[in-house]
matplotlib code that plots the C-alpha trace (Angstrom):
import matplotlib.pyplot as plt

x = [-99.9, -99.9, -95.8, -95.0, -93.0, -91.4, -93.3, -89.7, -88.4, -88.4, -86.6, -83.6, -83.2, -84.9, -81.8, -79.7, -81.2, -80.8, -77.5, -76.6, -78.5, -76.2, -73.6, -73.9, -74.9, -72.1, -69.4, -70.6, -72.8, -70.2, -67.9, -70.6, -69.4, -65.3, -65.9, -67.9, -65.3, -62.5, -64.7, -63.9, -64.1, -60.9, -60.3, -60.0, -63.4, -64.0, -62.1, -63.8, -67.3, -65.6, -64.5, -68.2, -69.5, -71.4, -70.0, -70.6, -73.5, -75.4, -72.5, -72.0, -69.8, -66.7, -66.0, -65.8, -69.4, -72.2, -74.0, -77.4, -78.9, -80.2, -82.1, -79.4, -77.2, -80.4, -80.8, -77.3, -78.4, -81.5, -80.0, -77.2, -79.5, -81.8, -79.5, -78.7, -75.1, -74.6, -70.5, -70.3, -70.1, -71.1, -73.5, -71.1, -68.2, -71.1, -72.1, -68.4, -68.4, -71.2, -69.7, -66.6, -69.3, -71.5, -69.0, -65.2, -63.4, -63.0, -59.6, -61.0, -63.5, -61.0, -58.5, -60.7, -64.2, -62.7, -60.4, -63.7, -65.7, -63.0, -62.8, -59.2, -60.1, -62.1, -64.0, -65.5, -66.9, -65.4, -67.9, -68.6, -66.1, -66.3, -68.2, -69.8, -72.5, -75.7, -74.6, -71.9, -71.4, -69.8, -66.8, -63.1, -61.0, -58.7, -57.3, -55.2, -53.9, -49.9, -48.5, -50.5, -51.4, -54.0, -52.4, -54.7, -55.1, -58.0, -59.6, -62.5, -65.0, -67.6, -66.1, -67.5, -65.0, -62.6, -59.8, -59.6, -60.7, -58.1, -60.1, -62.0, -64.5, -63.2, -65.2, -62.9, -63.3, -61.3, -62.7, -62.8, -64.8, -67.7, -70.0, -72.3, -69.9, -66.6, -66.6, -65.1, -64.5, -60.7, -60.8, -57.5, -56.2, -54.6, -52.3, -48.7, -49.8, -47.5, -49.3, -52.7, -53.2, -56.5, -57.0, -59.5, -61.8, -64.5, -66.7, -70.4, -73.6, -74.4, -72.7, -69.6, -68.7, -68.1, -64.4, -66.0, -62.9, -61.8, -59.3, -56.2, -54.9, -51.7, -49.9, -51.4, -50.4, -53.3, -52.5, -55.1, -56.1, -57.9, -60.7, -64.2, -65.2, -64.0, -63.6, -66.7, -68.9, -69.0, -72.6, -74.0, -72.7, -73.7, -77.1, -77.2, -76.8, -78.1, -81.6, -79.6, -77.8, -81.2, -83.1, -80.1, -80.5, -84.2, -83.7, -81.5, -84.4, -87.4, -84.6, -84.5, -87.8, -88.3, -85.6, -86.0, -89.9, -89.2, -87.1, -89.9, -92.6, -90.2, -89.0, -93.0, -94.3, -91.4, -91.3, -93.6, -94.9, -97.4, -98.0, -98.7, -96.7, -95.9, -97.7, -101.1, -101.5, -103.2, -100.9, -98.6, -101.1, -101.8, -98.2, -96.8, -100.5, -99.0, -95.1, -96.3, -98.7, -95.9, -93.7, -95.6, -96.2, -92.9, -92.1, -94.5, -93.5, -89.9, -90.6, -92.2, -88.8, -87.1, -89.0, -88.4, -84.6, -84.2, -86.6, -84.3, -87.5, -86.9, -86.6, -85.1, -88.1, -89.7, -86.6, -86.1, -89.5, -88.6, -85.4, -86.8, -90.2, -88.6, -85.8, -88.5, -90.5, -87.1, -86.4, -90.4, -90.8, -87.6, -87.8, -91.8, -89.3, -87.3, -90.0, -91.4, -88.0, -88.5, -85.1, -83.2, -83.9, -81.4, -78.7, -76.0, -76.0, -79.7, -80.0, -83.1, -80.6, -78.1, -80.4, -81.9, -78.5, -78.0, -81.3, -80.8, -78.1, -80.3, -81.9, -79.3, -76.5, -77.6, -78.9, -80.9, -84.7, -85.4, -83.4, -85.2, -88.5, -87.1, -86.1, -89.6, -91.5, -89.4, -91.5, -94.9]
y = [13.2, 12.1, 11.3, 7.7, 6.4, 2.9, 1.2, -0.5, 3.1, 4.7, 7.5, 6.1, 5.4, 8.5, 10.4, 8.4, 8.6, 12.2, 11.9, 9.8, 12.5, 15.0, 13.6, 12.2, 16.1, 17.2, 14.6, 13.0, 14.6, 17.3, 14.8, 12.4, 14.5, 14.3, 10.0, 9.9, 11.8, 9.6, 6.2, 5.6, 6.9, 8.0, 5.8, 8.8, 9.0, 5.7, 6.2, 9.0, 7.5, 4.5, 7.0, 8.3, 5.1, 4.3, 1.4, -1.9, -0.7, -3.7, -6.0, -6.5, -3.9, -6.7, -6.9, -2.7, -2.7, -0.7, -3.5, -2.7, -5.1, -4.7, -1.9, 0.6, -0.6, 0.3, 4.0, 5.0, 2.9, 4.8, 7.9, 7.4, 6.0, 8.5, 11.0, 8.8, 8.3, 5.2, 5.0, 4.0, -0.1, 0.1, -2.8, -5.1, -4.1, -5.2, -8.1, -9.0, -8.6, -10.9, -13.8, -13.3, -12.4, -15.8, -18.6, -17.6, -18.2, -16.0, -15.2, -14.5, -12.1, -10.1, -9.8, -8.5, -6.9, -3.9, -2.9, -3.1, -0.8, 1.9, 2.2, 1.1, -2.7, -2.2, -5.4, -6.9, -9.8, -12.0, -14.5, -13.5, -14.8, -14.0, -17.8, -18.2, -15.2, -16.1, -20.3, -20.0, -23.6, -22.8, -20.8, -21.8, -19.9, -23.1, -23.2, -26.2, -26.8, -26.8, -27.1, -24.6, -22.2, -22.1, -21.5, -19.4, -19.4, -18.1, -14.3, -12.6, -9.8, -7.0, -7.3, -3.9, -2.0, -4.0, -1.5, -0.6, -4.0, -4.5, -7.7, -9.9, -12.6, -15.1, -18.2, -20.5, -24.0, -26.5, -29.6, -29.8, -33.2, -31.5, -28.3, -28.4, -29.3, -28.4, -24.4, -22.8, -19.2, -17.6, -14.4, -12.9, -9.7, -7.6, -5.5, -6.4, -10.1, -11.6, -12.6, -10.4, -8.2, -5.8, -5.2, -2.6, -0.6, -0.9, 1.6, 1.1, 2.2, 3.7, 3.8, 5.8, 6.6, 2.9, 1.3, -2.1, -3.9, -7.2, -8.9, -11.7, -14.4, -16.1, -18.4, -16.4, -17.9, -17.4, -19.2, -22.5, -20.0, -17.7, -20.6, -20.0, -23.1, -25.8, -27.1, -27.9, -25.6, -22.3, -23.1, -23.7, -20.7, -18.4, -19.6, -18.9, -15.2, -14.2, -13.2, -10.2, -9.1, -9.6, -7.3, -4.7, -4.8, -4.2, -1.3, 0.6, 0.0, 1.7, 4.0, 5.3, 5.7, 7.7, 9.9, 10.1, 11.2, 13.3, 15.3, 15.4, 16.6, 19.6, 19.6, 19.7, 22.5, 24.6, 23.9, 26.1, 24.6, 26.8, 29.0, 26.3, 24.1, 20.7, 19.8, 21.1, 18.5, 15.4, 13.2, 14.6, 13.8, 10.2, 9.5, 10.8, 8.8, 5.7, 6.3, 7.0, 4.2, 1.6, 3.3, 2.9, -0.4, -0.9, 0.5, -1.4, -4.8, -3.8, -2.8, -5.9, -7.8, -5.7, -6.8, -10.6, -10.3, -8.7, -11.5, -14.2, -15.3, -14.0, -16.8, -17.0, -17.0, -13.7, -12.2, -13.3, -11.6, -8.1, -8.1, -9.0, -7.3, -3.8, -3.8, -3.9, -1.1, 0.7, 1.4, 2.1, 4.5, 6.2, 5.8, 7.7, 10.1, 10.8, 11.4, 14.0, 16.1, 16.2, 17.2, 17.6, 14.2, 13.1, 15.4, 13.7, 17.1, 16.1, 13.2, 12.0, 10.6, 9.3, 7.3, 5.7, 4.5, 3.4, 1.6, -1.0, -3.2, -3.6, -6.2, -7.9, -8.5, -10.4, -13.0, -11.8, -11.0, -14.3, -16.4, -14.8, -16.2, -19.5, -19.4, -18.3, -21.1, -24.0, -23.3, -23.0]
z = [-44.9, -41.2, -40.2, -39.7, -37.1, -36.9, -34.0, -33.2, -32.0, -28.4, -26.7, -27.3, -30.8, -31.4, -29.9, -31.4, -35.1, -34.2, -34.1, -36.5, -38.8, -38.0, -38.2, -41.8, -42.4, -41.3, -41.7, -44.6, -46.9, -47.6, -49.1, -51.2, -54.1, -53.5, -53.1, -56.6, -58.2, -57.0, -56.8, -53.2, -50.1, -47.4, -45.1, -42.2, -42.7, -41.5, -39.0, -37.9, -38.0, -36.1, -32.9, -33.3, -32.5, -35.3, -36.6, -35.5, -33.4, -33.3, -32.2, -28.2, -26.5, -24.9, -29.1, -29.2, -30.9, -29.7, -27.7, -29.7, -31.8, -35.7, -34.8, -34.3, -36.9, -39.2, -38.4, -39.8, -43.1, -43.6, -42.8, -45.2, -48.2, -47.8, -48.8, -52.2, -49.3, -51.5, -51.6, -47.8, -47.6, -43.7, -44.4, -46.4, -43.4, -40.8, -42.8, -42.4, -38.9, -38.1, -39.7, -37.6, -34.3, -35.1, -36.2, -35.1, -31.9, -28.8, -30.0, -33.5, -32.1, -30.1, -33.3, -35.6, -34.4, -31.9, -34.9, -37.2, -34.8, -34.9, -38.3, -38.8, -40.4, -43.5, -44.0, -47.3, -48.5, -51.3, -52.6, -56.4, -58.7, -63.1, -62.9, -59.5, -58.7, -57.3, -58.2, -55.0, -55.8, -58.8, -56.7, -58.0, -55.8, -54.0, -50.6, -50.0, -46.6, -46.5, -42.9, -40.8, -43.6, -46.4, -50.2, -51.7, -55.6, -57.7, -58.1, -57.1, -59.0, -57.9, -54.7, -52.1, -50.3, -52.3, -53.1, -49.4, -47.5, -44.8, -44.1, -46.6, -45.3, -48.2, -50.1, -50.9, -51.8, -49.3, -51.3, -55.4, -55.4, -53.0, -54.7, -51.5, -48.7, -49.8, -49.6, -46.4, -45.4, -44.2, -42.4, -44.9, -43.5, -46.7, -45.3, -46.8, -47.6, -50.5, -53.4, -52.6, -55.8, -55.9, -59.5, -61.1, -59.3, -61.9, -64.0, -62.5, -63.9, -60.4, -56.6, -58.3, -54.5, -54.1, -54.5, -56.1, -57.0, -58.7, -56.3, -57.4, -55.1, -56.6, -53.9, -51.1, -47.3, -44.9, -41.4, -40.2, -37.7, -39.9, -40.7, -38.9, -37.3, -39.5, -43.5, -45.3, -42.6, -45.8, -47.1, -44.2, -42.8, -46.2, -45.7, -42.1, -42.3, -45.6, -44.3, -42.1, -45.7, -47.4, -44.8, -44.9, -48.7, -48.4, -45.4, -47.9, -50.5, -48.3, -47.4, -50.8, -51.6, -49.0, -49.7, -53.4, -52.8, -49.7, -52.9, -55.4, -53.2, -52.7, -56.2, -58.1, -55.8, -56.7, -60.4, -62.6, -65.8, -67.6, -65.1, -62.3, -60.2, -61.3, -58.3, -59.5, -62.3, -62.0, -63.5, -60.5, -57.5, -59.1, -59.5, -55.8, -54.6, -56.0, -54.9, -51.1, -51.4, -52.7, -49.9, -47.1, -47.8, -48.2, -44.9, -42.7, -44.1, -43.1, -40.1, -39.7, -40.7, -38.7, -35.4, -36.4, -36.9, -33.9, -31.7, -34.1, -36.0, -39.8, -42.0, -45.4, -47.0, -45.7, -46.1, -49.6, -50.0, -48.0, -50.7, -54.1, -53.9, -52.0, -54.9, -57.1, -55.6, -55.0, -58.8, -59.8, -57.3, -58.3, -61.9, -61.4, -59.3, -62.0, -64.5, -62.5, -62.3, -66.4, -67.9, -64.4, -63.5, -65.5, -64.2, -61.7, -59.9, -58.6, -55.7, -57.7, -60.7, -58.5, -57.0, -60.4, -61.2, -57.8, -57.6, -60.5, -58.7, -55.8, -57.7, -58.8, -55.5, -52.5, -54.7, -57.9, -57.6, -59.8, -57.7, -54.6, -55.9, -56.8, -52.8, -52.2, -54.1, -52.4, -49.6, -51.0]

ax = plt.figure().add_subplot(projection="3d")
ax.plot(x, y, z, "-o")
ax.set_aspect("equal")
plt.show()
C-alpha cells in the first residue's frame, strides 16, 4: 500500500518527527518494560525528555515551551502510542499546561510552565472524584476562602500522573449552592504541602506503566494566588479546552492502530500455519483490508481536526466526534489485531496485547463515548 503522509507536515516536522523517533527508541522504549513492572515511570526520565525539548512543544518559547503549536506536540504522541508507549502522561502534563497558558496570570505562567517544559514539574489533572466522572457538576471537593488561602477538603480518583504530580490542575467547588457556576480550578503544587495525601496507585486493566492514583485533601492551604482567573469561571473554562484533550485522546487512538497493524502485517507473514503464512488466508486479507480501511479513515479525519485546532476552528462537536468514533475504531481494529496473533495475542510480552488492554479506557476518560454522542446530538 502506497505510504501516507499527513498533509499538515513539511521539512521541518519531518526532522523533528525524526527525532523524536529516536529518541523514544533509545530513551524510552528500553525502559517501557521497567515502568509496567513498577506501575510508574522515573521522574529522571522526564527530566531528561524535558532537556531534549520535547515537552511542552506546542506552548510559546518566553514560557520555556517549544514555540510550535499542536502539531509538534502531536508527533511525540504518535510516536510514543505507536509503540503501545502508554505509561508516559505527556498529554495529561500538556493538558495541564494549557490551562495554566490560556487562563492564568503573567506571573502564573512564569511560575509554573518553564519548570513544566524541563521536566522537573509533573503536572496532572484532578477532576474525577468516586461521585463526579463525566457529571463534573456533581464534584464535592470544597475550597473555602480563609484569609488569602483556599482550605481544601475532599478526595480525588483515577487521577494520571497522580503519584508523581508536582502540580495538579484542581476542580474544586468554591460555591455549594451553584452545580453550573460554582466550580473553580487552583493550580496546588504538592511538594511538602500539609494535609496532601496521594493514596493508591491503582490496579488497571491496561496502561500498567501509568502511576493512576487516588489523591486526599484534608485541611489543605493553597494561597488566593493559585486561582486562574476568578471563582465561578471552572466550567467555563473545562468546556473551553476539552476539544484539545478530546483530539489528543483521538491522536493517541489513530496512533495505535497504526502501530498495532504495522505489528501484524509483520507478525502473519512470518507465522506458518499449515504450511502457509497466516498471511496467505483469506480470512487474513479481508480482515487487515478492513483494519487499514477503518485506519485510514481514521487518519484523514484526524488530520483534518488537526488542521482546525491549529487555525482555532475545532468545535466541541467535531471533536466529540474525532474522540468517540476513533476510540471505537481504536479497540476493533486492535481486538481484529489480536485475533490474528492467535494464542500470542494474548501474551503481555507482545505489543499487540498491551495495546487491547490499553485500548478499552480510551472510551471511557475524556468524557465517555455515550456522553460524546449526547454532546453530538445537542447540535443536530
Amino acid at each position: 500500500m502506497k505510504p501516507y503522509e499527513s498533509p499538515w507536515m513539511d521539512d521541518d516536522l519531518r526532522m523533528l518527527r525524526e527525532a523524536i523517533s529516536r529518541y523514544v527508541d533509545a530513551e524510552m522504549l528500553p525502559l517501557d518494560a521497567k515502568w509496567r513492572a513498577e506501575h510508574r515511570v522515573d521522574k529522571e526520565s522526564w527530566r531528561k525528555i524535558g532537556a531534549a525539548g520535547f515537552l511542552l512543544m506546542d506552548v510559546p518559547a518566553e514560557y520555556g515551551g517549544g514555540g510550535g503549536d499542536f502539531r509538534h506536540e502531536t508527533l511525540l504522541y504518535e510516536e510514543l502510542n505507536r509503540r503501545g508507549i502508554s505509561g508516559f502522561g505527556q498529554g495529561v502534563h500538556s493538558i495541564a499546561a494549557h490551562y495554566v497558558l490560556n487562563y492564568g496570570t503573567e506571573e502564573q505562567k512564569q511560575r509554573w510552565l518553564p519548570r513544566m517544559a524541563r521536566g522537573e514539574l509533573i503536572g496532572a489533572i484532578a477532576m474525577t472524584e468516586p461521585g463526579a466522572g463525566s457529571d463534573l457538576k456533581g464534584i464535592r471537593t470544597r475550597a473555602v476562602r480563609d484569609g488569602d488561602h483556599y482550605v481544601i477538603n475532599g478526595s480525588k480518583i483515577f487521577i494520571t500522573n497522580g503519584g508523581s504530580a508536582g502540580l495538579l490542575m484542581l476542580v474544586v467547588r468554591t460555591d455549594p449552592n451553584d452545580r453550573s457556576r460554582g466550580l473553580s480550578i487552583v493550580m496546588v503544587e504538592t511538594e511538602g504541602l500539609k494535609g496532601y495525601r496521594v493514596g493508591r496507585v491503582l490496579d488497571k486493566m491496561g496502561f500498567q506503566a501509568q502511576d493512576t492514583a487516588e489523591l486526599f485533601f484534608e485541611d489543605v492551604r493553597v494561597p488566593v494566588d493559585c486561582l486562574l482567573q476568578q471563582e465561578g469561571k471552572g466550567m467555563h473554562q473545562l468546556m473551553g479546552d476539552l476539544p484539545y484533550e478530546r483530539l489528543l485522546i483521538a491522536v493517541a487512538g489513530v496512533a495505535a492502530m497504526e502501530g498495532a497493524l504495522e505489528e501484524t502485517i509483520k507478525y502473519v507473514n512470518e507465522r506458518q500455519v499449515f504450511g502457509q503464512p497466516v498471511a496467505a488466508f483469506q480470512n487474513t486479507k479481508f480482515k487487515l483490508a478492513e483494519a487499514a480501511t477503518h485506519t485510514r479513515v481514521a487518519r484523514v479525519f484526524i488530520d483534518r481536526c488537526i488542521e482546525q485546532l491549529v487555525k482555532g476552528e475545532l468545535d466541541t462537536e467535531t471533536a466529540a466526534m474525532a474522540k468517540w468514533w476513533v476510540t471505537d475504531m481504536q479497540q476493533k481494529v486492535i481486538d481484529e489485531c489480536q485475533q490474528l496473533f492467535g494464542g500470542y495475542g494474548y501474551m503481555n510480552e507482545y505489543m499487540v496485547c498491551r495495546m487491547f488492554a490499553d485500548s478499552r479506557v480510551q472510551r471511557i476518560y475524556g468524557g465517555t463515548n455515550e456522553v460524546m454522542k449526547e454532546l453530538i446530538s445537542r447540535s443536530l
